[in-house]
Structure formats: C-alpha cells, structure tokens
N, C-alpha and C positions, 0 to 999 in steps of 0.2 A: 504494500500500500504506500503511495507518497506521502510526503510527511505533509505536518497541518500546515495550516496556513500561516506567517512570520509575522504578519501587521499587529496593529495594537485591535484586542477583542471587547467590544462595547456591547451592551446589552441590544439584542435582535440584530445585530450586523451579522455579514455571511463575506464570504470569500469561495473563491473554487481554484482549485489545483490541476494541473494535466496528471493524466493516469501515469502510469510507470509504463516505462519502454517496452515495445511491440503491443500495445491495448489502444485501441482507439477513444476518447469520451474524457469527463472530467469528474471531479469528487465535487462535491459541493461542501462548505462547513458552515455552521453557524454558531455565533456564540451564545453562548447559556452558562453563566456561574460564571462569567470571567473566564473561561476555558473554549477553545474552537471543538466542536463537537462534529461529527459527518450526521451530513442530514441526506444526500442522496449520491448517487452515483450512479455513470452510465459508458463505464470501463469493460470493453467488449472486445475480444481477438477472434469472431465469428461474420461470419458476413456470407453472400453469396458465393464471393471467389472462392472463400477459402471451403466451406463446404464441397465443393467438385476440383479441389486443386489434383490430389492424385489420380483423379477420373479424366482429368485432362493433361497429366505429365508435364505440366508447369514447375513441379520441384520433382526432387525425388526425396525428401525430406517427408514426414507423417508431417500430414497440416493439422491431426487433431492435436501436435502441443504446440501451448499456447506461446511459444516463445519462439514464433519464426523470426528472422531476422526482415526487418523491414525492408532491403534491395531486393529482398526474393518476393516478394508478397506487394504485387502494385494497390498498394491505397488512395490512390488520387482521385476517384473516380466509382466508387463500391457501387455496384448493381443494388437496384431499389430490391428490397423484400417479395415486392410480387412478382417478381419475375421468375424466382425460387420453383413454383410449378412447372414452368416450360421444361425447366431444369432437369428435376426431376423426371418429369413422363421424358426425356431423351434418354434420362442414363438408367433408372431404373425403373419404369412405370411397373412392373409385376406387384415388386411387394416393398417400395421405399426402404430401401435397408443402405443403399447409398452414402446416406448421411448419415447413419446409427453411429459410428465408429468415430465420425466427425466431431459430433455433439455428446458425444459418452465420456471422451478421452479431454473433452474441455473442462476448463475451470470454470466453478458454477460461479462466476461473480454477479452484482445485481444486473451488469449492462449485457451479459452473456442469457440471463434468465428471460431478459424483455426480449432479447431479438429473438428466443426460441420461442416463448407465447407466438411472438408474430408470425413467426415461423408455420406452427401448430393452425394457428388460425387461417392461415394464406392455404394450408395443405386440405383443413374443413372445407372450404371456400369454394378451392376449384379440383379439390381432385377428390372428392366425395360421390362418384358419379357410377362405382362400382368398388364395394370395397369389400375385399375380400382377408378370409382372416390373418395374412402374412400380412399386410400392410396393417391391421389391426394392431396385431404385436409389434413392428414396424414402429407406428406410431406411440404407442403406450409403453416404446423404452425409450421415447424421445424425452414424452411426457414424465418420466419418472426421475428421467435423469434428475429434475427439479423440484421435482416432490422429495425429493432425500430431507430428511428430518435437519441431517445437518448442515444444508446450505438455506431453510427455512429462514434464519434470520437474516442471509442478506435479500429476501423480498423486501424488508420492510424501508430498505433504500433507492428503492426503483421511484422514477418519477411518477407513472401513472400511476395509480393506485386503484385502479380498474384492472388491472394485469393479472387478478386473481381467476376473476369472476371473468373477465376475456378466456383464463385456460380453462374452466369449468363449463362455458359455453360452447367454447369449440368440441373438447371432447365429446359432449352431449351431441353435438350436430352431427361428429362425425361415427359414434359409434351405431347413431339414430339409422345411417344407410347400409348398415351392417346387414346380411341375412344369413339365419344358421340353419346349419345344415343337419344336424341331431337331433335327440329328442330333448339332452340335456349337454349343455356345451361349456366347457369351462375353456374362454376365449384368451384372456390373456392371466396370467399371474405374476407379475411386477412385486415388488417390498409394498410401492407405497402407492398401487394401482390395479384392481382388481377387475374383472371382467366376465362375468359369468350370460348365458341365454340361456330359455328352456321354450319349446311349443306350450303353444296353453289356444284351446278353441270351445266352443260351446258346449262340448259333453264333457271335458274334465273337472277334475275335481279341485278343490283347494292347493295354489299350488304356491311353492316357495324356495326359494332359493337363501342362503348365508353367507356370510365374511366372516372370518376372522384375521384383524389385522394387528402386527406389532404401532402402540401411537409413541413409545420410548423405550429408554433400553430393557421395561422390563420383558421376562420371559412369555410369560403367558399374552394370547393377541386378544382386544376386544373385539366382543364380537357385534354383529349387527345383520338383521332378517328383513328382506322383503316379501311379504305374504299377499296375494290375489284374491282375495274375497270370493267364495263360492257364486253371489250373490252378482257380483261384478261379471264373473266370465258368463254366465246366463244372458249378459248381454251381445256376445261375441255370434257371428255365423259361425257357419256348422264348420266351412274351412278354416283349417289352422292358422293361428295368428305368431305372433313371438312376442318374447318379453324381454329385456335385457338390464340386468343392475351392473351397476358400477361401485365400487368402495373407494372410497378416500381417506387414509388414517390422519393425514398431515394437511390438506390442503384446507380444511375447516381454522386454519391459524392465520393464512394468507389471504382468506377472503374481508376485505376491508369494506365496511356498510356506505352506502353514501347518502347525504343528508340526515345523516343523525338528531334527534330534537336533543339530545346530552352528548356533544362528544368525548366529554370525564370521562362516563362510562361504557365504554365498551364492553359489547355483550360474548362471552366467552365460550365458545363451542366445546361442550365436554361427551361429545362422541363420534363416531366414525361420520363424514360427511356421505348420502348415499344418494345416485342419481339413478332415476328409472326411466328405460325407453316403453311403453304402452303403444296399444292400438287406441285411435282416438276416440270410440266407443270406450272404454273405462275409465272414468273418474274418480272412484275412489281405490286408495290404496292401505295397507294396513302393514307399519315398520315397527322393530324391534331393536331398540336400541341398548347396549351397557355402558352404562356411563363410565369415563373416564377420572373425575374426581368421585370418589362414594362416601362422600362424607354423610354423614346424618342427616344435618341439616341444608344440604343445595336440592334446593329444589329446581327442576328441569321444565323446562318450557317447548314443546312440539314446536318446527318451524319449517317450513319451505322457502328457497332461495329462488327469489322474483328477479329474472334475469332482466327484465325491462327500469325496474327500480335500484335495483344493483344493491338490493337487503335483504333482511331474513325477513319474510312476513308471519306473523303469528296467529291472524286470522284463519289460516288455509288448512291447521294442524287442532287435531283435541286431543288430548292427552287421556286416556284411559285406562292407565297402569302408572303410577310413577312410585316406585320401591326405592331403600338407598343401593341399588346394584342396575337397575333396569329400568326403561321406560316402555310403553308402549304408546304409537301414538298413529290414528286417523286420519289422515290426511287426502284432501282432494289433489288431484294429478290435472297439467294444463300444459298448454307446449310453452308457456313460460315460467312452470314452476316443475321441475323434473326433478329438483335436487330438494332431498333433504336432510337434516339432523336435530340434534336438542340443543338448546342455553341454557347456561346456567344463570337460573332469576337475577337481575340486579338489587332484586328487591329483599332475597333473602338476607337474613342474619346469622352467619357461621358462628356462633359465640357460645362456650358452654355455661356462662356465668347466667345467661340468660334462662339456659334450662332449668341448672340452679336454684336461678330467684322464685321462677314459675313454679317448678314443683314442689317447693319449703313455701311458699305461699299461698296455693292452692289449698295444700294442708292444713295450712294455721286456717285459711280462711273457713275454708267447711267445716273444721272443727269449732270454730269460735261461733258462723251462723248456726252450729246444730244447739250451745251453750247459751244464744241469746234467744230459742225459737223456745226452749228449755225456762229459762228465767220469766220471759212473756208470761208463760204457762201457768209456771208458778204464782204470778202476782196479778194477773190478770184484771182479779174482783177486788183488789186490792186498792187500781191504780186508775181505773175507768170510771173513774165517777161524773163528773162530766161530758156533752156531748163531745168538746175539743180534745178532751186527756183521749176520749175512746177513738176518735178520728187518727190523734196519732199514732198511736199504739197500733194501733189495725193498719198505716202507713209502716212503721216498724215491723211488723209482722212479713206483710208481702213484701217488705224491700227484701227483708233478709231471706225469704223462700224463693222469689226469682231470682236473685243472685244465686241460690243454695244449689237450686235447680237448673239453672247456665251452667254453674261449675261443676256439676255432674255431665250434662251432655257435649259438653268441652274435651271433659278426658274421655267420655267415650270416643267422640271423633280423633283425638288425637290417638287412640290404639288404635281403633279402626283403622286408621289412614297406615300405620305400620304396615301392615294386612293386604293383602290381594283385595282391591275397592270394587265392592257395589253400587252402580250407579244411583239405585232406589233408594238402599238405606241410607247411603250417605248423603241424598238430598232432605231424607227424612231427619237425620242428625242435624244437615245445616237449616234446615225451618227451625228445628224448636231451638237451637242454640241461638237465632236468630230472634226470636218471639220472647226466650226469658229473658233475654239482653235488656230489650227494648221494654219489657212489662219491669225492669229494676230502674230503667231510668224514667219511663212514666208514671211510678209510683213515686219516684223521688222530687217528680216536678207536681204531683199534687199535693207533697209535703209543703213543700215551697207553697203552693199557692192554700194550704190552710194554715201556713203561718202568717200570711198578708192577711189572709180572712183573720185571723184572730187579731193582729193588730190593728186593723183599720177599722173591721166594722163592731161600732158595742152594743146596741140595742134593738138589731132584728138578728135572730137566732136560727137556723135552719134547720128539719126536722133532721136525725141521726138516718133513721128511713134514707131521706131524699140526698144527705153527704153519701150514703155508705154507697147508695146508686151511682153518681157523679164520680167516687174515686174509683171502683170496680171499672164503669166505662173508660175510665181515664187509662188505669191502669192497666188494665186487660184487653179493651175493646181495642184502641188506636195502636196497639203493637199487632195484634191480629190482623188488621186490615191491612196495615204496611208490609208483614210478614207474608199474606197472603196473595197481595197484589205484585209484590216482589217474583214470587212462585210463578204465578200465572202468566207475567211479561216475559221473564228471562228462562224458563226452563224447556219450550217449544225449540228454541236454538241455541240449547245446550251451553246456553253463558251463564248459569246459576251459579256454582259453583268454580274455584280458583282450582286451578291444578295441584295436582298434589296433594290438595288438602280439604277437608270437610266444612268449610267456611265460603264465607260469599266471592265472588268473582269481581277482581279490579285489573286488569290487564287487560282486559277485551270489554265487558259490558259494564263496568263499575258498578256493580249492583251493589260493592259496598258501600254505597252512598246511601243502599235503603236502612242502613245501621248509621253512615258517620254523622249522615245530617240532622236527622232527627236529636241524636244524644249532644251533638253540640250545641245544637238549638239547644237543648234542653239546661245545658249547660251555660248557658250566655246567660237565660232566662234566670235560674239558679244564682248567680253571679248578681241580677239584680236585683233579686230577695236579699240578698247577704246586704246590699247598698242601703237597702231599704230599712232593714234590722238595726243596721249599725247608725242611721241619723237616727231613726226612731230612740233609740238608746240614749243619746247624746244631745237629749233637751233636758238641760241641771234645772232645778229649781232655783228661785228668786234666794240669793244669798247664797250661793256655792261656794266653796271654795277650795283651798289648792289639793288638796285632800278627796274632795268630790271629784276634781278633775282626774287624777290618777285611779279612783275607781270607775269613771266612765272608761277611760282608757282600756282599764284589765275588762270589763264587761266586753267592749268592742272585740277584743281579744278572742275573749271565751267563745262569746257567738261564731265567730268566724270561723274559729278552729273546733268548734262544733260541727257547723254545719256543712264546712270543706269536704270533708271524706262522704257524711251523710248523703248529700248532692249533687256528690259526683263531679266536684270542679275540679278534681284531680284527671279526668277522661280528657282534660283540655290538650291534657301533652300528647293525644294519640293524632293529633293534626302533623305534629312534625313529625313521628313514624309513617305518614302515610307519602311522602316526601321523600323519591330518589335519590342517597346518595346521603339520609341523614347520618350524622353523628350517633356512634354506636351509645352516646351517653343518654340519649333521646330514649332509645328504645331499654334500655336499663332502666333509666328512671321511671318514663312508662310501666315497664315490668313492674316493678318495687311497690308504685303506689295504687296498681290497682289490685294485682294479685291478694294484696294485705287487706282489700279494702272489708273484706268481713268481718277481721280484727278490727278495720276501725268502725263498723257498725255495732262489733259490741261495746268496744270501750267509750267510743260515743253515745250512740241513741240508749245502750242499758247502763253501764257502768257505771256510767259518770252522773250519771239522775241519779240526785240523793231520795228523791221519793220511793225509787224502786228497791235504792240503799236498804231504805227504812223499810217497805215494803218484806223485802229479804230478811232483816233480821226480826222483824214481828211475827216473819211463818217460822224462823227457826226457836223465836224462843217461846211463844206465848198462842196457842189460837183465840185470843182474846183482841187479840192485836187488830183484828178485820175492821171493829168499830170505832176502835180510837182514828186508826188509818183513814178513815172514809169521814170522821170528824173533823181531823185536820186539814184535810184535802179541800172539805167542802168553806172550812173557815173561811182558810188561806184563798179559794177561790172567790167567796166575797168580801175579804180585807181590799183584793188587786181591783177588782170590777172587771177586769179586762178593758179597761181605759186611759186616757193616755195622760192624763192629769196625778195618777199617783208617785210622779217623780220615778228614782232612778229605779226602787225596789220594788213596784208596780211594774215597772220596764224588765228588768232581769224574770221575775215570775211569767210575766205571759212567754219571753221568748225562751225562756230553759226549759221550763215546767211543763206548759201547757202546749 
C-alpha cells in the first residue's frame, strides 16, 4: 500500500495518493482524529488487455500476477469493460474458463473487486443467451474469487457502494437463464457460493432443497433451506418447471442499504444470504434460516433484498418460527425480490442486567400484589366506610389485580415465545396481556379522577351504585374496546403481533400504539392531578408561618411520591425505549421502575395508610376494634368536610386518606 498522505491533517480534509507500481487508480484519505485515515480506493492490475494477454502471446510472462512490468503491458489506452464479451465468445465462448486463471491468481484489492462486479455484470448482460453449466461454474469461480471472507473488508473501500447489490443482481440474472438437466442438480459448489436446481411441476410434492455454508473460521457450516409450498406448486402446469437457490455465506456483509432513515444504525445480517430462481406462477416461498449470532436475546427480522431500492425490505417476509438457533420465515417471491435472509432487530436489547432486573422484579412485584390483595381483604369492613374510602379501595383493589394478572400473562408469553410458537395462542397471550395493561392504567386514571372528585366537589355526592358503574366502565370497558378493535384491524394481515415475540407489532403496523398512546395519555392526565393536589395543598391559612411553610413543602412531597408509582408517571420513560438507538440506561431505568411497580402499590396505596396501619393492628389484637375503627373514621371524616376551607390538615386528610 502507499504511504499516507504528508500535508498537514485538518478535520474533514482528504488527500489521494497514486497506487504503488504496476496498479493503475489512486487511495483516497481522509482525516479523522488528526490522523489520515483511507476512505477508498481504486488500485487495479486487471483490465481487458490483461485478461486475454497469454491468449494472445503479447508476453510470455503469467498476466495473472499482478506485478507485470509496465513496458510489457500497454496502459495508454485500456479497452472499455464492455467490450470484455466480444472477447470472450472469440476465445472461449463454450464455457468462459478463459479468464478463470486471470482473475483467481489476482490480488483481491478494492479496484481489482469493482472491475470484476463489472466484469460479472457485462458477462449477465450479453452473454446470458444460452448458459450452460461449464460456464455456470465458469462464472461462480469468478464470483467467489470475491466473496473470500478475507478480502471482504477491502469492499468496504470501493467507490460505488452499489457494487454489492450490482454482484447479487447479476448473478441472479445470470443463473435465472440457467436450465437443468436432472431431476436434482447440484450446479456449482464454490467456499463462498453455492448452486443447487431440482424439477418441481404440478403433481409433486413439497419440495426442498439446503446449504450448509462455513460464515468464519468456525468448523461446523450454517445452515439455510428453501422449501416450495405444496400449496404453491398446485399452481404450476402439469409440464415440468425448475427451481434454482443460491447460498451466500459472506456477501450479506457487502450489501450496503441505500437511503437509510438512520445511517448510525446499520442493520446487521446474521444468516446465510439466499437467492431463489421460481416460475413466475409462484409467489410464495417458505426459508429456513440459522442464525449466525445465537445469543438469547437478538431477535431476527425476515427480509427480502429489493433490487430496484437497493434495501432489505421487511414488508415482503413474516417471520413464523424465530428460536435463539433458527428462524423460519414467509416470504413473497417477485423478479425484484429473489434474495433473501434475517437482521438482526436494531431495536433489541442484548443486556443480561436487564433480564436480571425483570425477573427479581417481577417476583417482588406479584408477591407484594398477592400481600396487598391479602391486606385489602383483611381490613376491608374496617376501612370502607364512606362512599370515597370505598371508591378507593375498590381503585386499589383492580389496580393491583390487572397488574397481578398482566404479570402473569407476560411470563406466560415470554416461555411461550422460548417454544416452537402458535400463531393462535400466542395472539390469545398478546390480547389479554394487552387488555390487563391497559385495565391497570384505566383504573389508575379513574383514581386520579376520584381524587379531583373529592377535592373539588363538596356538596353533591354521587350514589356508590352509579361510581362503582363509571369506574368498572372506565376500567374495564375502554381497554376492551381498544384491545379488541386492535385485534380486528391488524390480525387479517398478520401485523398483530412483533416477531419473535408474544406482544404487539411496531416495525411494520405499530399496533403498539394501541398500548403506548393511551397509557401516556393517561399519564400526562395523571401528571395533572398531581399539579392539581399539590396547589390545592399549598393554600396556608391567614397567619402562616415559617414552620407552616416547610410543612406545606413535606405534604407536596408526600403527595407526589405517593401518587408517582400509584399513577403510573413512572411509564413516562417507556417513550424513550420506544426510540432507535436509545441509551441502554433508558431501558434499565425503565426496567427498574416498572417491574417494582407492585412493590410500590403496596408500600404506597396499603402500607403507608396509617388507617389500614391501624386497621391491621385492631384485627391483630382486639375484634372489638371494628367499632372504635368505623368511629374514628367516620369523626375524622366530619372534622375535614371534604372542603377546602379546613386549612393544611383538612388538605393532607382528603388527599392521603380518603
């Protein structure tokens, strides 16, 4: 390689170099960190001469290395690329083997790998017109020379960056004029290029064909299936048709997206890249993929490679198996989506602190909701004495049983989803995980709105009857309809559900919007109750003073860090986990304050109420306790009025208490 560039290196300046002697092209460098860095290159010892030089006894030297001497080798003047087929069909039109030894024996550099794509595609172009399988193999050890794993990283200096998806095109067109002559053909076998055909017409059965390919140095090859749908060949005449797949271990690194909405994130192919030739009577095709990373947590996304947009599209693939070893994935076939494979989600979270948090929280919380459903129980007739004590209590009760009941059909779906998935159950999973969610934060927002009822209004009272209708509807009814209307819209075209997992779909249909909106609504809502609490609190009585002040203070306090976990103003932070690309602290802290959030429904709505306190130690020591209980309660509740004139301890009783 020449050396860098000598000027002084300023941030975003570039410079270019001549290549080293006998390469034609230049490096390019750019500065980054105060250091010249190579950003491209187009150092190339291939051309048309030299390809046909001992075909034409212009040396007697091998032209395939790369270190002719420049007087023997006229450069002034290179033959364009296309000219390259005339070329060919003179010297070897049978089976292109010509050039094999040209291009095998050269140095893969980035400017050597562009003029072979052009190469490749010039040869799709015009000499596609009867190809038979020596020219097949012919070609796919042209093609592989560059597929080698270890000249992959000089693609990523090549100017075009279309020169991926240019060699996954060409090969497609040219194996497309291919016709086999077997029943089952294994066409070519390259390292890093595979080739298989089989007959398939209207009376056979389920047919398929595999790869197993090395993607690095380990031993064992991944592997990848293309399967025909019984259901598909039914569509076929009765004469015999062909099918033919391709494998790619390495070229899924080289294909470069273009127009990306995030170029940060580039989306990471973790399996064999697979291309299919069809009759154009079949549409659907059904692949098997193993993944190349297995970690626990990546989750795999089905995709076909849209040669006119020059992306993975996600649309075209459903994913209907995804295990941490294997995917299985649906996908429609078109003459401009022939190639497929998986990515790996941007969106997942690889972290085990997070399994961690989730599963020691989950714990704490369903034990702490089973401890506060337990406590209710016990004090129930103890604590309900009026309509608003019974209103909340009965809020308490269903916050802490939808929650109770989400976080039971949460870990069902997350075992399930380990498991071979049922399309049925697992949408049956994702409704009702979807319905308690949404019945915990609508019970929480009728909290909120019977705590404004008790502060604002004092002298018309509403029957217990006509509340207990109004929060049931509240609670129950409007997560039903959302839940159900969800169901009805997105499950006809299979966007219900997200890949991989037993929860709602945001990559394709965002149906989890029929979750995120509502709860943050609910949350904003939430948020202005607390606003509301806390002025309400902080009107001192005539002659305050410094004393009064720092008790309005701790009251504002208490409320707030009351009502925070109660209300659910902790769901706020699931805005920025829904956000490509967040801060792994986002989805921790997320984790931390919701997982617990049962804990803090007991230590909030039961613990921390000294009435329940009291409530508690009267059943433990005394059943005498019931009437003194229900005297106090009822004093205490016409000492406050529930009005807004008894100063600061009229204010703390209606909003702790009642």
């Amino acid at each position: 390689m020449q050396e860098k560039c000598h000027g002084p290196c300023t941030t975003s300046s570039n410079c270019s170099q001549p290549c080293v002697q006998h390469f034609r092209g230049e490096i390019g460098f750019i500065c980054n960190g105060n250091k010249w860095q190579k950003s491209t290159e187009t150092c190339t010892s291939l051309s048309v001469e030299t390809l046909f030089m001992d075909l034409n006894n212009t040396s007697r030297f091998s032209v395939a290395a790369p270190f002719i001497p420049l007087h023997i080798v006229d450069y002034q003047a290179p033959e364009p690329i296309e000219s390259v087929a005339q070329v060919i069909q003179m010297n070897c039109p049978l089976d292109y083997a010509c050039i094999i030894d040209v291009v095998k024996s050269s140095e893969a550099t980035s400017g050597n790998i562009a003029f072979i794509v052009k190469l490749l595609k010039n040869i799709s172009t015009h000499l596609s017109d009867n190809v038979t399988q020596e020219k097949m193999k012919s070609y796919f050890k042209v093609a592989n020379h560059i597929l080698d794993k270890a000249v992959i990283p000089n693609w990523a200096f090549i100017p075009d960056k279309n020169a991926g998806s240019d060699l996954l095109q060409s090969v497609n067109w040219f194996a497309r004029r291919f016709r086999i002559q077997n029943e089952l053909e294994h066409i070519t076998d390259e390292l890093f290029i595979q080739t298989k055909g089989l007959h398939i017409n209207h009376n056979t059965s389920e047919r398929s064909f595999s790869f197993s390919m090395n993607v690095s140095n380990t031993t064992e090859g991944i592997l990848g299936m293309i399967e025909v749908p019984r259901q598909e060949l039914w569509k076929l005449p009765p004469n015999a048709s062909e099918a033919i797949g391709i494998a790619f271990p390495t070229l899924g690194a080289v294909l470069k997206e273009a127009h990306l909405q995030n170029a940060s994130l580039p989306r990471q192919v973790n399996g064999l890249v697979v291309s299919v030739i069809l009759p154009e009577r079949l549409k659907q095709i059904l692949f098997t993929f193993e993944k190349i990373n297995k970690s626990r947590n990546t989750r795999a996304q089905c995709v076909g490679w849209h040669s006119r947009k020059r992306r993975w599209d996600e649309n075209v693939c459903e994913t209907t198996l995804d295990t941490a070893s294997k995917v299985k994935c649906w996908c429609n076939y078109t003459n401009v989506l022939m190639s497929f494979s998986i990515l790996m989600s941007p969106m997942s979270v690889d972290n085990k602190v997070l399994d961690y948090i989730t599963c020691i929280g989950l714990s704490v919380s369903i034990l702490s909701l089973i401890v506060c459903l337990i406590i209710e129980a016990t004090v129930w007739s103890r604590v309900v004495v009026t309509e608003i004590s019974y209103m909340r209590h009965v809020c308490i009760v269903n916050i802490a049983v939808s929650l109770l009941t989400a976080n039971v059909w949460f870990i069902l779906g997350s075992n399930f989803n380990k498991k071979a998935q049922n399309y049925n159950w697992c949408v049956v999973v994702t409704f009702f995980s979807h319905f308690f969610y949404l019945s915990l934060f609508f019970w929480m927002l009728f909290q909120a709105l019977l705590i404004v009822y008790g502060l604002l209004v004092v002298f018309r009272r509403m029957m217990k009857s006509c509340m207990m209708a109004i929060g049931f509807a509240i609670g129950y009814g409007c997560p039903l309809v959302i839940a159900v209307t969800t169901v009805a819209i997105t499950v006809p075209g299979k966007g219900y559900m997200r890949h991989g997992a037993c929860w709602l779909n945001w990559d394709n249909t965002k149906a989890l919007l029929a979750f995120a909106i509502p709860a943050l609504l609910i949350v904003a809502v939430n948020l202005v109750v607390v606003l509301v609490v806390a002025v309400n609190t902080q009107r001192p009585s005539i002659g305050s003073s410094r004393s009064q002040d720092v008790a309005i203070i701790i009251r504002i306090s208490k409320n707030v860090a009351t009502l925070t976990p109660l209300l659910g103003l902790t769901w706020g932070f699931g805005i920025a986990t829904l956000i490509e690309g967040t801060s792994l602290i986002f989805h921790i802290i997320f984790a931390l304050l919701n997982a617990f959030q049962g804990f803090f429904i007991l230590l909030f709505g039961t613990i921390i109420d000294h009435k329940i306190r009291d409530a508690l130690r009267m059943r433990m020591s005394s059943p005498k306790g019931r009437s003194k209980a229900a005297e106090e309660e009822s004093e205490g509740l016409r000492s406050s009025g529930w009005h807004h004139a008894g100063g600061a301890t009229s204010s703390e009783d209606r909003t702790g208490n009642s």
